[in-house]
C-alpha positions in Angstrom: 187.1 7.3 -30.8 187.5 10.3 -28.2 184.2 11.5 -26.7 184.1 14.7 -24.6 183.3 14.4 -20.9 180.0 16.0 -21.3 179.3 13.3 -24.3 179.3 10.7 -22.1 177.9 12.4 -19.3 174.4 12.9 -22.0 174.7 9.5 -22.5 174.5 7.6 -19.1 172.3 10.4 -17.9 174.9 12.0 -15.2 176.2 15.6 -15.2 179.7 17.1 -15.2 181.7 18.6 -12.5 184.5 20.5 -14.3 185.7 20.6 -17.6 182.8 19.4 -19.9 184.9 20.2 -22.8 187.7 17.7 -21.6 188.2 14.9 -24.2 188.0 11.0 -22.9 189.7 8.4 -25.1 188.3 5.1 -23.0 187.9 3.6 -19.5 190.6 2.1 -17.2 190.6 1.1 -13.8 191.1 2.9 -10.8 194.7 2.1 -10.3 195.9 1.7 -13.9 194.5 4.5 -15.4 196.3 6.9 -17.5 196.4 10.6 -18.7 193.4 10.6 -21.2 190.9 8.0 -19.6 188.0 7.9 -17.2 187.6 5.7 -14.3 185.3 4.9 -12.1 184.6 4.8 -7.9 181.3 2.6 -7.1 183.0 1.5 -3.7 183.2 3.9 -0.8 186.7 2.0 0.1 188.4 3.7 -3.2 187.2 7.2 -2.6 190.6 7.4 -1.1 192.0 6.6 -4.2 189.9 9.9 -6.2 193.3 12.7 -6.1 195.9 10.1 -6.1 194.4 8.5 -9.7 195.8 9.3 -12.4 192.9 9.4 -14.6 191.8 12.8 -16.4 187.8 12.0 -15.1 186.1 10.3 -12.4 182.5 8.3 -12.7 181.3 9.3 -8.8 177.9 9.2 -6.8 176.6 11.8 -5.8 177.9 11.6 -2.2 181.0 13.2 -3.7 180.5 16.8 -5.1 184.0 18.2 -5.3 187.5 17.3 -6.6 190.7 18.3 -8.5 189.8 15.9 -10.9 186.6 16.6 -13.7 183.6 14.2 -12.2 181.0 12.7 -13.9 178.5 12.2 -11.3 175.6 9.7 -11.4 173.3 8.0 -9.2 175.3 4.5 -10.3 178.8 4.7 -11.1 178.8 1.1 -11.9 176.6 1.1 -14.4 177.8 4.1 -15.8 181.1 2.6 -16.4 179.3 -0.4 -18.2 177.4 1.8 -20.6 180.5 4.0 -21.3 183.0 0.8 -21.9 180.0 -0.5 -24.3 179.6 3.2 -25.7 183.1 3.4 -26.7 185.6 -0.1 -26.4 182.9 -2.8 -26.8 183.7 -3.6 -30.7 180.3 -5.7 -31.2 180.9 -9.2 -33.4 179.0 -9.3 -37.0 178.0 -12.7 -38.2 178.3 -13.8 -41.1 174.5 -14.8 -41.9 175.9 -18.0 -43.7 176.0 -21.8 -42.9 179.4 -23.7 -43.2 179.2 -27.0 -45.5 180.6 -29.0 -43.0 177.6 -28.5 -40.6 175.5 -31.6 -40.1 172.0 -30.7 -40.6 169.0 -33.4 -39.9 166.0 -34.0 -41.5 163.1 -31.4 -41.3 165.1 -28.7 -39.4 163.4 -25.3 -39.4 166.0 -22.4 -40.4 164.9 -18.8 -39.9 166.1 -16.2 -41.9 170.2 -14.3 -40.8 171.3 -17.7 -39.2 174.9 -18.3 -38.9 176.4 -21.8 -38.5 179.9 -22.0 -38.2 182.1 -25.5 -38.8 181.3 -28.7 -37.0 177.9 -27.8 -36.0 175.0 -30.9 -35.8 171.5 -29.8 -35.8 169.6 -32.9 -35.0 165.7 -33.9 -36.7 163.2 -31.7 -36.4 165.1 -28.9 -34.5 163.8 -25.4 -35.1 166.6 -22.4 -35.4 164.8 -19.1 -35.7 165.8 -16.1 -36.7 169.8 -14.4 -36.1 170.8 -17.7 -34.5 174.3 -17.6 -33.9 175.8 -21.7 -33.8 179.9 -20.9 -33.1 181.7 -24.2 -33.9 181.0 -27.3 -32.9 177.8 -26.5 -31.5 175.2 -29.8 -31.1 171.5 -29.3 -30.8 169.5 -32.2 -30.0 165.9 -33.7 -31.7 162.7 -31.6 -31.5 164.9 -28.7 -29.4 163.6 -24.7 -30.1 167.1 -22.1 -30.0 164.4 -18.3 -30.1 165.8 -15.4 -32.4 168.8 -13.9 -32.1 170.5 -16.5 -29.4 174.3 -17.2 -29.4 175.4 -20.5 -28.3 179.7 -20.2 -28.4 181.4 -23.3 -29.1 180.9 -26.5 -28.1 177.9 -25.6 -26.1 175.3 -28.7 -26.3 171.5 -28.6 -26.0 169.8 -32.0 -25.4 166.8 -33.0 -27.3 164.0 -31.6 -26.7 165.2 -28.3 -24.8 163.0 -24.7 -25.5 166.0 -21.9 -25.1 164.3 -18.1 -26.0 165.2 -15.2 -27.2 168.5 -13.7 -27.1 169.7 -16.0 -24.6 173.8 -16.3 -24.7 174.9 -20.2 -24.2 179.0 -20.2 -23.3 181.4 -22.6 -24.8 180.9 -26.2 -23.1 177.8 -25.4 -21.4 175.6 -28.8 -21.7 171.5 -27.9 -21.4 168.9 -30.5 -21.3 171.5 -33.2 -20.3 169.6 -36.3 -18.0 169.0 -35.0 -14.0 170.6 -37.4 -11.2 167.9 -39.9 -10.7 168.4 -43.3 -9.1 165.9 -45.4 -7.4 167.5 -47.9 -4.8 167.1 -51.8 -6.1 168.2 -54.6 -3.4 171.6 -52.8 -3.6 171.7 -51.3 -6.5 170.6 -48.2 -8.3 167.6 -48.1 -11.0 168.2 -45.4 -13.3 164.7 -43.4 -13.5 164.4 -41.9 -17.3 164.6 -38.5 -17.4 161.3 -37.8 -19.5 161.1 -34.3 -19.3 162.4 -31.1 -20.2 164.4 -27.9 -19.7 162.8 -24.3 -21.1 165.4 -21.3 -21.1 163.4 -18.0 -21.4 164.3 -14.6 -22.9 167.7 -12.5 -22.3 168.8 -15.3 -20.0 172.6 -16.0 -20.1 174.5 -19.1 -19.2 178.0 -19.0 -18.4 180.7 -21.5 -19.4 180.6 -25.2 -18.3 177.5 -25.2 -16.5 175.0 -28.1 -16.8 171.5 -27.2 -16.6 169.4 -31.0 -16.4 166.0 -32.0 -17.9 163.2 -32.8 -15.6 162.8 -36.3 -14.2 159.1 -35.3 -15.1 157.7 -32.1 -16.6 160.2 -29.5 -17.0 163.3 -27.7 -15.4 162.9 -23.9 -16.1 165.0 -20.8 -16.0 163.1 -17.7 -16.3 163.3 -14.3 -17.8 166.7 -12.8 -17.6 168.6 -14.9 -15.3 172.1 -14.9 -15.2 173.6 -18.2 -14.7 177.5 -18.4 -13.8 180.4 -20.8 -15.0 180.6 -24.2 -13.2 177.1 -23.6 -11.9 174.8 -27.4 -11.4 170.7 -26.7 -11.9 169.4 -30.3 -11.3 166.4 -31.5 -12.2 162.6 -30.0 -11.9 164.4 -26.6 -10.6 163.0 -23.1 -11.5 165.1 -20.5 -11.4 163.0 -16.9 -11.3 162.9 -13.7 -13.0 166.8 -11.9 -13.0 168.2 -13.9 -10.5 171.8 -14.2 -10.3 173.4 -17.3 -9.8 177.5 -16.9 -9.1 180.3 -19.6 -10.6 180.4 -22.7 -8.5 177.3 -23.0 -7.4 174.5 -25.9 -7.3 171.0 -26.5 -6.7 169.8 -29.8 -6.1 166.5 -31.5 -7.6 163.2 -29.4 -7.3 164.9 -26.1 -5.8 162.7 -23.4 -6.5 164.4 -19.7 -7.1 162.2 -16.9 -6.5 162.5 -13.4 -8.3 166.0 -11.0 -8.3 167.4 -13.2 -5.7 171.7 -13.1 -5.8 173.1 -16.6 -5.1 176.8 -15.7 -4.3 179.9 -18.5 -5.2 180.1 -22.0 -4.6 176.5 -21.7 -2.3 174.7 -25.3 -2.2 170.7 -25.3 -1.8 169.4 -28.7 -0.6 166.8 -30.3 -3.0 162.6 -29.3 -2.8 163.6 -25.9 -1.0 162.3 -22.9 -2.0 164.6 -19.2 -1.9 162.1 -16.5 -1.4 162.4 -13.3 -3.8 165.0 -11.1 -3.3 167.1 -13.3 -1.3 170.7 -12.6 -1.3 172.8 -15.7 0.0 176.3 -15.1 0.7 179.4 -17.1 -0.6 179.8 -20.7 0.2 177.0 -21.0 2.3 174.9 -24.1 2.1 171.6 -23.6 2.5 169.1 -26.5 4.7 165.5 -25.1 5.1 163.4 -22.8 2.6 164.5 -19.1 3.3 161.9 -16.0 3.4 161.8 -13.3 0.8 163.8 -10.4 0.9 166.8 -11.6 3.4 170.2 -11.7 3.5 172.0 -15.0 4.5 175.2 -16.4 5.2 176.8 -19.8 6.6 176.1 -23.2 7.0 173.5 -23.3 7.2 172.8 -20.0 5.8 171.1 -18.1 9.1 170.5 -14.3 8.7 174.0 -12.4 7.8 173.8 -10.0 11.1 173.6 -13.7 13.3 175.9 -15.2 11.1 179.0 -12.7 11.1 178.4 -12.8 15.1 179.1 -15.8 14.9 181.9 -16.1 12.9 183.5 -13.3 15.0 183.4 -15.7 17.9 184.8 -18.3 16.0 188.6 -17.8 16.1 187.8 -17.5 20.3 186.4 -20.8 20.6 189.8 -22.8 21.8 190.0 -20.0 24.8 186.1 -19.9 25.8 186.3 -23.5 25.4 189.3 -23.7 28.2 187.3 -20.9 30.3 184.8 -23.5 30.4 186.6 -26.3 31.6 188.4 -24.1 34.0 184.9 -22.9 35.5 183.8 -26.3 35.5 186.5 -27.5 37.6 186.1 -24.7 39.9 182.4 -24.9 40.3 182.9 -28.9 41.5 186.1 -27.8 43.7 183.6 -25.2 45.7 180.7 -27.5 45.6 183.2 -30.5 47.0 183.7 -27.8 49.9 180.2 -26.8 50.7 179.4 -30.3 50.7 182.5 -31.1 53.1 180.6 -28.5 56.0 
């Protein structure tokens, strides 16, 4: 499906420099591309890359007005390049709307209307599956649990009983919700396993990545609000809250009672210490680990996370440490050597 440069331009809400006419067959990337496709510069380290592409268009900020090449410029280049690859590659699945006889199906279960269940699939007592649910194989969903309209859990996803997921939440294969949190209470040597009583509520347009385990609360409820995006390998631990679009990167954990604030970006393999609380709009950098509750609208880094600017300081000195180390010892010495001397007169 060709679309002219100008088509897509209309679409994502850019404008053309060049040949509006010029006929686009799909997206590649920056170094792959071919006669025929757009690609795309969101970086400012590939702009050196824009004449030597071999691309027929480029998807460019605005910072960049000129070129041999036909632009498409826009305010976000990135997100350009996701609408167009949805506009013209993304070939969107169509479910079936049935229920496969091998599907184990409790008592009093509440189907909605356009619900596709694939093989395998157990639907424990009293469950309620609204409307456009999609249940890939061997899906299980737990007593009393709500899936909201028009959620896709892939297979082998498993919500406990009792979990509330919303509407149009995606559930990756082996993704395990509403599982019991990590209680113990210490008995004369021994651990006493505390029941995990409550619950985990998934709102709308959230999405939860491959084998991530999201637990129930000890008490109340574990909660991950309105359009979060939850990466693979990713621990939420009991009573956590997880805000509004918050982005939580692969390999990543939040101990007991962590509380999430709004659009905050929680970068790979972070750890956040139990009862803290991340301020909105954090961003935390990469394998930080994270001690003490951290204002809004910061950026951290390290362990533990301290502002980035302080932190990259730091790690800048870092690789000097054996050296100043030696300086020290050397000016040590010579401080004792001169006071031995002053001492001596």
């Amino acid at each position: 499906m060709e679309k002219t440069l100008k088509e897509l331009a209309d679409h994502v809400g850019g404008k053309v420099v060049g040949n509006e006419n010029l006929l686009i067959k799909g997206v590649m990337t920056i170094d792959d591309a071919i006669e025929g496709y757009i690609t795309f510069i969101s970086n400012k380290r590939y702009v050196n890359k824009l004449e030597a592409t071999n691309a027929s268009a480029v998807i460019v900020s605005p910072s960049i007005q000129s070129s041999q090449k036909p632009l498409l410029v826009i305010d976000n280049p990135y997100l350009a390049f996701a609408k167009i690859v949805d506009f013209m590659m993304y070939k969107k699945p169509v479910y079936s709307g049935t229920i496969d006889p091998t599907a184990e199906i409790g008592k009093n279960v509440q189907l909605g209307d356009g619900v596709t269940i694939y093989k395998n699939v157990t639907i424990r007592d009293n469950a309620v599956i609204k409307d456009n649910v999609v249940l890939s194989p061997g899906v299980y969903i737990g007593e009393d649990s709500v899936i909201g309209s028009f959620a896709v859990l892939h297979p082998n996803a498993v919500v406990y009983n009792g979990t509330i997921i919303g509407e149009r939440v995606i559930i990756h294969s082996n993704a395990v919700i509403g599982s019991s949190g990590f209680g113990y209470a210490p008995d004369e040597g021994k651990y006493y396993n505390i029941p995990q009583v409550g619950i985990v509520i998934i709102e709308d347009d959230v999405v939860i990545e491959p084998c991530t385990t999201i637990s129930r609360a000890a008490l109340g409820e574990t909660r991950v609000r309105r359009g979060a995006k939850v990466g693979s390998n990713v621990v939420i631990a009991h009573n956590c809250d997880v805000g509004e679009n918050t982005l939580i990167v692969s390999q990543s954990g939040l101990a007991g009672s962590a509380t999430v604030g709004r659009n905050v970006i929680i970068g790979g393999q972070v750890g956040i210490a139990g009862h803290l609380t991340i301020g909105d709009n954090c961003q935390i950098g990469g394998c930080s680990g994270v001690a003490n509750s951290l204002p809004a609208n910061g950026k951290y880094l390290g362990t533990p996370a301290i502002p980035i600017n302080k932190m990259r300081k730091c790690y800048a000195v870092i690789n000097h440490l054996p050296e100043m180390r030696q300086t020290v010892k050397d000016l040590k010495k010579r401080i004792e050597e001169l006071e031995e001397k002053l001492n001596d007169k």
